[in-house]
C-alpha positions in Angstrom: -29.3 -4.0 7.2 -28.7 -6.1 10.4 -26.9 -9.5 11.1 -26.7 -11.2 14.4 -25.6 -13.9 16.1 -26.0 -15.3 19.6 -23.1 -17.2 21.5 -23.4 -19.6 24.6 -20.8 -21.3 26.3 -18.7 -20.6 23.3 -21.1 -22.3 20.3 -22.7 -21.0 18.3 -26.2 -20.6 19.4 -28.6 -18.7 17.2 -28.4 -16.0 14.2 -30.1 -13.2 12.4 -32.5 -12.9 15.2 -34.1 -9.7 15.4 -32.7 -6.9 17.4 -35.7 -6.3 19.7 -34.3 -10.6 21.3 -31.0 -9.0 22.3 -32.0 -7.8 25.4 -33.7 -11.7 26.1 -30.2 -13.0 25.3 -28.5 -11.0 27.3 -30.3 -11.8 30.2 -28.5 -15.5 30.3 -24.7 -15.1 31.6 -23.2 -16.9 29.3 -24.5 -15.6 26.8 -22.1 -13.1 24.0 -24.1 -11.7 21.0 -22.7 -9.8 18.1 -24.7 -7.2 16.1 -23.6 -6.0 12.9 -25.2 -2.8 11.5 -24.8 -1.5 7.6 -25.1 2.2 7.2 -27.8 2.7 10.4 -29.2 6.3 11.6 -29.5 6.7 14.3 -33.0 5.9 15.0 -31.8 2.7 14.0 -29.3 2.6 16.5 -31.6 3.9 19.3 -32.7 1.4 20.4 -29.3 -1.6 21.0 -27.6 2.4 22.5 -30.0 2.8 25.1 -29.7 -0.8 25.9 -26.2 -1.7 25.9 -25.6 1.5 27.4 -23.7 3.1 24.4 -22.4 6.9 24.7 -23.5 9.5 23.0 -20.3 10.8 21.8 -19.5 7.2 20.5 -22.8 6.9 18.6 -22.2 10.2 16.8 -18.9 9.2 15.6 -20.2 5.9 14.3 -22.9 7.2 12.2 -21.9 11.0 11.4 -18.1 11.1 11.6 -16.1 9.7 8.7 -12.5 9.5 7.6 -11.4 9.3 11.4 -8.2 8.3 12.8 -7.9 4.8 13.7 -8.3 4.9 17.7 -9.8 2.8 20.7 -11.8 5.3 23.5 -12.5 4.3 26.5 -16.4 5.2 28.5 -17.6 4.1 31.6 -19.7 0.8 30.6 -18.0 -0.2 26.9 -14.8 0.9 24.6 -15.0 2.0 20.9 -13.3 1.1 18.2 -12.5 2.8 14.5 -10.2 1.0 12.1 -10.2 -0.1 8.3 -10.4 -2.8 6.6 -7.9 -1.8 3.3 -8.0 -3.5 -0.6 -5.4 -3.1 -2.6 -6.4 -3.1 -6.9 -3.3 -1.9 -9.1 -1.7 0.7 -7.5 -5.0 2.3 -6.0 -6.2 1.6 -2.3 -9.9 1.3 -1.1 -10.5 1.9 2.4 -13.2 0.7 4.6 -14.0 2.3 8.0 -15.5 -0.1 10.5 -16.6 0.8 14.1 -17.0 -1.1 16.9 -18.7 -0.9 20.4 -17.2 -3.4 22.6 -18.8 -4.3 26.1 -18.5 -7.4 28.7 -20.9 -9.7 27.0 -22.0 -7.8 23.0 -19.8 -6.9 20.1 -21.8 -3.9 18.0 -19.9 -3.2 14.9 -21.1 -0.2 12.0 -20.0 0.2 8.8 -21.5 1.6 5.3 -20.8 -0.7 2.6 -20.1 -4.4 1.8 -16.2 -4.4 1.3 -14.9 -5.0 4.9 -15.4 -8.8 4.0 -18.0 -9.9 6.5 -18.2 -13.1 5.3 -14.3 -13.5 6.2 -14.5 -12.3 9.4 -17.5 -15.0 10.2 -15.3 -17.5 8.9 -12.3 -16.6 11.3 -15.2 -16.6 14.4 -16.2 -19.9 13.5 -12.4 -21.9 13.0 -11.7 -20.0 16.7 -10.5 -23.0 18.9 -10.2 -20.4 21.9 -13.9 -18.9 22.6 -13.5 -16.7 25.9 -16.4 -14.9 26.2 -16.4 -11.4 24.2 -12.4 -11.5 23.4 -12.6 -14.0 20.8 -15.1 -11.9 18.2 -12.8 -8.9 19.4 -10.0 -10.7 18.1 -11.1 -12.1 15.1 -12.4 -9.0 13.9 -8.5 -7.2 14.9 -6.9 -10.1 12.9 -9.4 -10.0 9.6 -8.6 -5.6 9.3 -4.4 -6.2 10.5 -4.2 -8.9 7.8 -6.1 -6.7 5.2 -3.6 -4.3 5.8 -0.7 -6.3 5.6 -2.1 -7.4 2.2 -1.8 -4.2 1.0 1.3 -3.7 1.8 2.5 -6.8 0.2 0.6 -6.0 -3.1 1.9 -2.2 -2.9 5.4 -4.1 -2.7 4.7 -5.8 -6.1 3.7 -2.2 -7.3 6.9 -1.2 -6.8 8.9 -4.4 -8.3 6.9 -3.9 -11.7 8.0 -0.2 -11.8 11.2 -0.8 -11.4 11.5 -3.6 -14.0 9.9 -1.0 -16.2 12.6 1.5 -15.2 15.4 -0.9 -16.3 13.4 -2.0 -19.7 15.4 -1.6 -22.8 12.6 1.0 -23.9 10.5 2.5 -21.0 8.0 4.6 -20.8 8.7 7.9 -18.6 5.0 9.2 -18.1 3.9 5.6 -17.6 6.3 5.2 -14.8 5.7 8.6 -13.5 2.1 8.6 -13.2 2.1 4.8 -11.3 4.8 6.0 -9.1 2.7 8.9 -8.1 -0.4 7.1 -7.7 2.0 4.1 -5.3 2.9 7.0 -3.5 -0.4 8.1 -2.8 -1.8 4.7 -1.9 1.4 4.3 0.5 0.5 7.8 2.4 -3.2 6.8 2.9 -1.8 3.6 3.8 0.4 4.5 6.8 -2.4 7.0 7.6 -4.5 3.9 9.0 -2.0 1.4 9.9 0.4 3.6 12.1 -1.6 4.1 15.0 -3.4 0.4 15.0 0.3 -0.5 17.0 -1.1 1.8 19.6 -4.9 0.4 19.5 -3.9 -3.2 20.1 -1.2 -2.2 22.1 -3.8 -0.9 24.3 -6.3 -3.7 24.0 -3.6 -5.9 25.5 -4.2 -3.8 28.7 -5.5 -6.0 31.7 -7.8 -3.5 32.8 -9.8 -3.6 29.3 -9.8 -7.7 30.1 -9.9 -8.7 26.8 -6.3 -10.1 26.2 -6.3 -12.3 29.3 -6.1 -15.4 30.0 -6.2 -18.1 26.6 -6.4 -15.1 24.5 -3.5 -13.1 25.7 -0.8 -15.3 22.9 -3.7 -14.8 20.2 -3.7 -10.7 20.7 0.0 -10.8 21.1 -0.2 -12.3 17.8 -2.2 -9.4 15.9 0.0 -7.3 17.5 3.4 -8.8 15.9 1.3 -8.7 12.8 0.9 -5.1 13.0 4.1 -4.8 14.6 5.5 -6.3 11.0 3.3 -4.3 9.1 4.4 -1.1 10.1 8.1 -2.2 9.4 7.3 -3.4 6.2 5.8 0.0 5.7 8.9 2.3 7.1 10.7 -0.5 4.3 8.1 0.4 1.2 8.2 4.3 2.3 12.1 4.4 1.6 11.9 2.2 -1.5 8.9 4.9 -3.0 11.6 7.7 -1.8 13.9 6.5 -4.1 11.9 5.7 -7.0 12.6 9.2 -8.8 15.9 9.1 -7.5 16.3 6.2 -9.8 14.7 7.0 -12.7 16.5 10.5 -13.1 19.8 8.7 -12.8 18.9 6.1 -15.3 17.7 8.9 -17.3 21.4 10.9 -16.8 22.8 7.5 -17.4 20.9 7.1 -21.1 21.9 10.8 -21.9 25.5 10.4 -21.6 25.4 6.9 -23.7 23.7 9.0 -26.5 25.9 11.9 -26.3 29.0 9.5 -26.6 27.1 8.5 -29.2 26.3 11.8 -31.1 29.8 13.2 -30.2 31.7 10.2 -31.9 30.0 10.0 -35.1 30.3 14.0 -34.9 34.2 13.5 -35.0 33.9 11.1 -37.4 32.3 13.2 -39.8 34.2 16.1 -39.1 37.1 14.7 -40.6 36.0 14.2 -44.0 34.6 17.7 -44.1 37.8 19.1 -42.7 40.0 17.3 -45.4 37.4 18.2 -48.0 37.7 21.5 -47.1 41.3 21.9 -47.1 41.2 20.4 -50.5 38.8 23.2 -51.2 40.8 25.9 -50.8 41.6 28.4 -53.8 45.4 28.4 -53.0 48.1 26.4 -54.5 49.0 23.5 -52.8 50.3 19.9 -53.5 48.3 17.9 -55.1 46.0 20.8 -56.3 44.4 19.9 -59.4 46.1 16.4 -59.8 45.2 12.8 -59.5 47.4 12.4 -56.2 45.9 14.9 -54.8 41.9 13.1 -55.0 43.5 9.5 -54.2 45.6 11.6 -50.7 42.7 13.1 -50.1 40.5 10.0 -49.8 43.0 7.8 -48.2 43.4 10.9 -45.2 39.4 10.7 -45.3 39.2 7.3 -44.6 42.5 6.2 -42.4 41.3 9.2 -40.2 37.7 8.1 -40.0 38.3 4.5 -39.5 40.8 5.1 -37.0 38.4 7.2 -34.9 35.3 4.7 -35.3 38.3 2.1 -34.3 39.3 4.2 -31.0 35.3 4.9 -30.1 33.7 1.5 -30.2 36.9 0.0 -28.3 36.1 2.5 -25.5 32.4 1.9 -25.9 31.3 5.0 -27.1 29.4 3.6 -30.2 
């Protein structure tokens, strides 16, 4: 599937034209056109490569290659692009690889499904106020993937508030908590896996010799790149917190265990001592008492002073 559109002057000047008018709009100046591509082969890409003047190399990786690192290469007549547009849905993270072919006057981009929000990304190209030429799709498309990102982060952050509520509930569930810190763990990893090295991508779009962040558009790329910038951080923050996750639950865990056997070890002494008295009543020796009223009624009173005291003494140190 295809989309285009057609920019002059900065307006917005035609769309979903057919590919074979590129070349007819590229012969005006002024003229910037975006082409979007959904899963192509690359007969399909044959023919906007040979004109634009794409590499080889960069072609392969767009259609062929997936799961690559997030990066920006640099050829003699465009640069290429690979990030990911990331969703966030209870704990688990869908990632979306979108490439890019960036020259002086045509944005290509190439994906394979529907859920790097297209429709968002038109939006953001259409509220621009600053329309410089190719730079502007260039950043719109940099700010729609850093704030996807950031977005994640934010709902992996939640993730992590619920777990610990459910750590600190009176009657949690260890597996449950397990099993979703696990899978936040996970989502984190592939996470940082994508986001760490888009510093260094924007970092390097901000170069003046890639003349893209110039002029009006340098504050708006500076911009995306404090984005990121505050998306790794809040990353390096979220890492640390998932560190200690398991930490906390074992010492919760400790912490329960020594309530309960305060617990079990108090009412054990308290029961001891009627089966100690009982006992020593029980004895087939002489004694005083043996065999007499005074004997029963000392008996119980030791019984129950003794117990009573001890229940006393443990719930006044909290033990029960």
């Amino acid at each position: 599937m295809v989309r285009t559109r057609l920019y002059r002057g900065g307006r917005l000047a035609a769309e979903d034209f057919p590919l074979a008018e590129v070349s007819e709009h590229l012969k005006n100046p002024d003229a910037v056109v975006w082409v979007d591509l959904r899963g192509p082969t690359e007969a399909d890409i044959a023919g906007i490569a040979e004109e634009l003047g794409l590499h080889r190399l960069a072609v392969e990786d767009a259609i062929h290659d997936r799961h690559q690192r997030t990066k920006l290469d640099r050829y003699d007549s465009h640069l290429f692009l690979v990030g990911y547009v990331v969703r966030e849905s209870g704990g688990d993270l869908a990632v979306s690889e979108l490439a890019a072919f960036i020259t002086d006057r045509a944005l290509v981009t190439v994906h394979r499904d529907d859920h790097i929000g297209l429709d968002d990304i038109l939006r953001r190209w259409d509220s621009a106020t600053e329309r410089d030429g190719v730079a502007f799709l260039v950043h719109g498309l940099l700010d729609h993937i850093v704030d996807s990102q950031f977005a994640a982060a934010q709902d992996l952050d939640d993730q992590i508030e619920s777990i610990e509520d459910l750590m600190f509930a009176e009657r949690p569930s260890d597996r449950d908590i397990q099993r979703r810190a696990l899978r936040l763990r996970k989502s984190l990893t592939r996470l940082r896996r994508v986001v760490l090295p888009m510093r260094e991508l924007v970092d390097d779009l901000r170069d003046p010799d890639h003349g893209l962040a110039g002029g009006t558009l340098g504050p708006y790329f500076q911009d995306v790149y404090d984005n990121v910038r505050r998306t790794t951080e809040r990353l390096q923050g979220l890492r640390e917190l998932v560190a200690t996750l398991r930490e906390t639950q074992v010492n919760i865990q400790n912490n329960r265990l020594n309530a309960i056997m305060k617990k079990v070890t108090s009412w054990a002494a308290i029961i001891a001592v009627p089966t100690a008295v009982t006992g020593f009543y029980g004895q087939n020796l002489p004694y005083p008492g043996a065999e007499q009223m005074s004997g029963f009624w000392t008996s119980t009173a030791v019984i129950v002073l003794a117990s009573g005291g001890l229940y006393w003494l443990f719930k006044r140190r909290d033990w029960l």
